[in-house]
N, C-alpha and C positions, 0 to 999 in steps of 0.2 A: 735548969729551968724546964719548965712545963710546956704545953701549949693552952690558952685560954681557949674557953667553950662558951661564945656568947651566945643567947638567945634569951626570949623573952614568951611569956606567955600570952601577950598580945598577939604576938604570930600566929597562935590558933586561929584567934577570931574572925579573921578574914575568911570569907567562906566568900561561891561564886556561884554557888546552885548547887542541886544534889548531880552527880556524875560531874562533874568538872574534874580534869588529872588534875588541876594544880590546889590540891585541897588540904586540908589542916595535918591528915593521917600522914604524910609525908615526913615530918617533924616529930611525929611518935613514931615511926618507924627507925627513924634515925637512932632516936633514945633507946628504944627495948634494943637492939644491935648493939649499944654503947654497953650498955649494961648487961646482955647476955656476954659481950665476949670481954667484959671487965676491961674496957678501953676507959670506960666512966674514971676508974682509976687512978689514970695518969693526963687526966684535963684537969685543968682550973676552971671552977664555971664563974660566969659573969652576967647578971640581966641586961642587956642593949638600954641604953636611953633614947628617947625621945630624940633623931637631929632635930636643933635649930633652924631657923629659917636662913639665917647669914652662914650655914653650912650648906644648904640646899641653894644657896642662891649661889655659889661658886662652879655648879655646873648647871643650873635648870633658870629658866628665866622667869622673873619674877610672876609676870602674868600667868604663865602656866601653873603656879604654886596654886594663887588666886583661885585659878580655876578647879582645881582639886579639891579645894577647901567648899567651893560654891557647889558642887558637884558630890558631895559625899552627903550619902542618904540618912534620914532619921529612922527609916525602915525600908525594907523590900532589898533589891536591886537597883543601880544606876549603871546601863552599858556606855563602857568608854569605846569599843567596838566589837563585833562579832564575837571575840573570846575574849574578852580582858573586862570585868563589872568591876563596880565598888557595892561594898555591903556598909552597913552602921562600925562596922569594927575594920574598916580596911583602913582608912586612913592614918589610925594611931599606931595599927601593924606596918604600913608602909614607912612611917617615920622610926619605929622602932630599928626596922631592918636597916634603915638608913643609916642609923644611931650605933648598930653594931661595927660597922667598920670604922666609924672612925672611934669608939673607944677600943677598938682591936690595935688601930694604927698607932694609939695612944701607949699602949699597954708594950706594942712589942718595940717601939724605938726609945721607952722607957728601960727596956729591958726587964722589964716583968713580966714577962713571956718572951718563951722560944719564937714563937707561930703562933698564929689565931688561928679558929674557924670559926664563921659565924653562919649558924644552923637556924635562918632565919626564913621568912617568905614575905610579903610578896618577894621575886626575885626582882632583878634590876638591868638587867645588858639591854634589855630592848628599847628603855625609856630614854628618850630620844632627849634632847635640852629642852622642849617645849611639847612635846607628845608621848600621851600614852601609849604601851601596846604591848601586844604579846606575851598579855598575866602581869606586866610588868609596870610601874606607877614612878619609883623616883629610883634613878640609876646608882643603887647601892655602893660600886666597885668604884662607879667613878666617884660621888661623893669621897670616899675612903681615900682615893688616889690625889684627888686635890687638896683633901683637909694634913695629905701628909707634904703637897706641894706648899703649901699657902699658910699653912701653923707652923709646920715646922721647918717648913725651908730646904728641902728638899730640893737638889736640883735636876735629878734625871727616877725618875720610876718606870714599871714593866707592868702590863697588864699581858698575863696568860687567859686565854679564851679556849678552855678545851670542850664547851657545850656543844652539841648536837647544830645548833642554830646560830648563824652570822649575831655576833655583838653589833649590832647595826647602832642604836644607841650610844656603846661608849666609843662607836669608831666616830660617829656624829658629834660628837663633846670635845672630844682630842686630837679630831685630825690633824688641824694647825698648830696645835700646841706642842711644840717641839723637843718640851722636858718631859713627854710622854708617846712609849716606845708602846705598840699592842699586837698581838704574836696570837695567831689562832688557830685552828680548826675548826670546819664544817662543813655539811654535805651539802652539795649542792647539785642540781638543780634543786632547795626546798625554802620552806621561810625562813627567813622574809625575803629572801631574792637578793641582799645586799651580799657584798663582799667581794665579787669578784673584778672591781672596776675600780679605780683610784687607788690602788695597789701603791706604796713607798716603800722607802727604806725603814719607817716606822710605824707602819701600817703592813704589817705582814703575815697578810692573810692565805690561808692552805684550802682550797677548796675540795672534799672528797667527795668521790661519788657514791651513790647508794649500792651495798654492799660490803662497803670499806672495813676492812679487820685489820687487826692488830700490826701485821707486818706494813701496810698503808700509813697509818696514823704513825709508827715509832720512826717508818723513813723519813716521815713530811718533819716530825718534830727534829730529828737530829739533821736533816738537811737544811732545813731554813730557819726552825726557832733558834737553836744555839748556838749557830754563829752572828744572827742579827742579835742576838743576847748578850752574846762576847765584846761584839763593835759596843754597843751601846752601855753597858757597862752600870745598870740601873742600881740608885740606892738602893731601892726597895721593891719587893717583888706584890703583886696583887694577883689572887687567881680569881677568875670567873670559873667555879667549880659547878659542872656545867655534866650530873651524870645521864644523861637521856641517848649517849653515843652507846649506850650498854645494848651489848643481841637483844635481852631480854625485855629491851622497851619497847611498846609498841606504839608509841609515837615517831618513830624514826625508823631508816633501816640503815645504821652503819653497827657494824657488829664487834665492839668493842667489848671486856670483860676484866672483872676486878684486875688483874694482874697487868694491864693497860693501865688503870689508874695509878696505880703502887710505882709502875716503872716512870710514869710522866712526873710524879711529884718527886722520884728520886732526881729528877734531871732538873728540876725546877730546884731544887734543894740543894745542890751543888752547884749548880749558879749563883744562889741567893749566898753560898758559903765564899764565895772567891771574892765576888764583888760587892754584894749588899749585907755585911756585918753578917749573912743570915737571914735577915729581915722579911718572911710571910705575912703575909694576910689574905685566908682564902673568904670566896665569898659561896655561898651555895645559891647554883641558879638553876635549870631543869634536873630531871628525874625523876618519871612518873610512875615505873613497874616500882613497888615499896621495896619487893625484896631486894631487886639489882641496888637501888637505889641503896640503901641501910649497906647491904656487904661492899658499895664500890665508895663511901662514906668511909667506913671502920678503912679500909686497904687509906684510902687518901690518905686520915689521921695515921695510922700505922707509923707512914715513911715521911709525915711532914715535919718532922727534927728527926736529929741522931738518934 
């Protein structure tokens, strides 16, 4: 089997001004790397559909949808705050992204795929169950992570969080919910300020500091991700694939490097083989430098099946 290659060309259309890092070129830069290093090859591609509202409504509360909908422009900008707009195209792109993981989730416990990625945008860790924020509109991973709780019955799933930035969001969605295990890295002291307090056994968050390389990041994963892995023992694994921890981003300062990437999905990949049939589903969330971004993208896909 392959891994499926969702996205949709709606994901362009979401724009947020001119200089905004989180902008359409992010998603071509993905593609020409796919296809310079003939990765394009060995994917399946697939266009994201539309989620449903009774899929979005399993992690986000009804009113907030409402308000997305009443809130998305016929022209210009609409700021949902400081750095996060909607344009005329962001809403169908935000549903599209949304749409990817769970026909990702679909796809790979079908067994028609190895692994997904879905090389989509807006991104999703930061959208809270009823708030927008931080580029971020309807929480993609966790949508994916409940539609694979709630359709298919699923009883125990993993969200891996290795973005630059607290998943504040999916940690807000799943805290109580206890058939969902979330395993992370991020620098901190930076945005959004969450992570470091209401720490569990299923909420286990790695906080680095700025600076943080590769020997930091591979301790913190094999010291607390893989045995809180072990215990819990998830069917299925969800990444918050999250490349802005790259030296070369200048959004962030922890200085991570493709071979960082390559090394975390090999360990996320021999988990998913022991205890989850195998079972991936990455989601793409920061990464703003294109090129870090494209080569730490191609290393992920690389090692995400045998």
């Amino acid at each position: 089997m392959s891994i499926a290659f969702i996205s949709h060309p709606a994901c362009l259309r979401h724009q947020m001004g001119e200089g905004h890092p989180e902008r359409p070129e992010r998603l071509s830069a993905i593609e020409e790397t796919l296809l310079a290093s003939r990765l394009d090859r060995s994917v399946v591609r697939a266009d994201a559909p539309e989620a449903t509202r009774q899929q979005l409504l399993r992690v986000h509360d009804a009113a907030y949808i409402d308000q997305l909908e009443r809130l998305s422009p016929a022209e210009g900008l609409t700021w949902i705050d400081p750095d996060t707009a909607m344009c005329p195209g962001t809403l169908r792109a935000a549903l599209r992204a949304a749409g990817a993981g769970i026909l990702a989730t679909d796809l790979v416990i079908a067994r028609k795929a190895e692994a997904a990625f879905c090389s989509v945008r807006p991104p999703g860790h930061h959208a809270e169950r009823a708030r927008a924020m931080g580029f971020c509109f309807f929480n993609n991973v966790a949508v994916a992570a409940a539609h694979a709780l709630e359709h298919h019955r699923l009883r125990r799933v993993a969200i891996v969080d290795f973005d630059v930035h607290h998943g504040n969001g999916t940690e807000d969605i799943f805290r109580d919910d206890s058939r969902v295990l979330m395993v992370s890295t991020f620098q901190h002291p930076f945005y959004p300020g969450s992570g470091v307090e209401g720490r569990s056994e299923r909420m286990v968050n790695v906080p680095l500091p700025a600076g943080a390389a590769s020997d930091e990041f591979r301790a913190a994963v094999t010291r607390e991700w893989l045995p809180a892995l072990g215990r819990f023992q998830p069917e299925m694994i969800f990444v918050s694939a999250g490349f802005d921890a790259h030296r070369d981003d200048g959004m962030a300062m922890l200085r991570l490097v493709e071979a960082d990437y390559a090394w975390v999905t090999q360990q996320v990949r021999t988990v998913a083989a022991r205890y989850s049939a195998g079972r991936i589903v990455s989601m793409l969330e920061g990464g703003y430098d294109l090129g870090a971004l494209a080569r730490s993208v191609a290393a992920h896909l690389e090692h995400l099946t045998g």
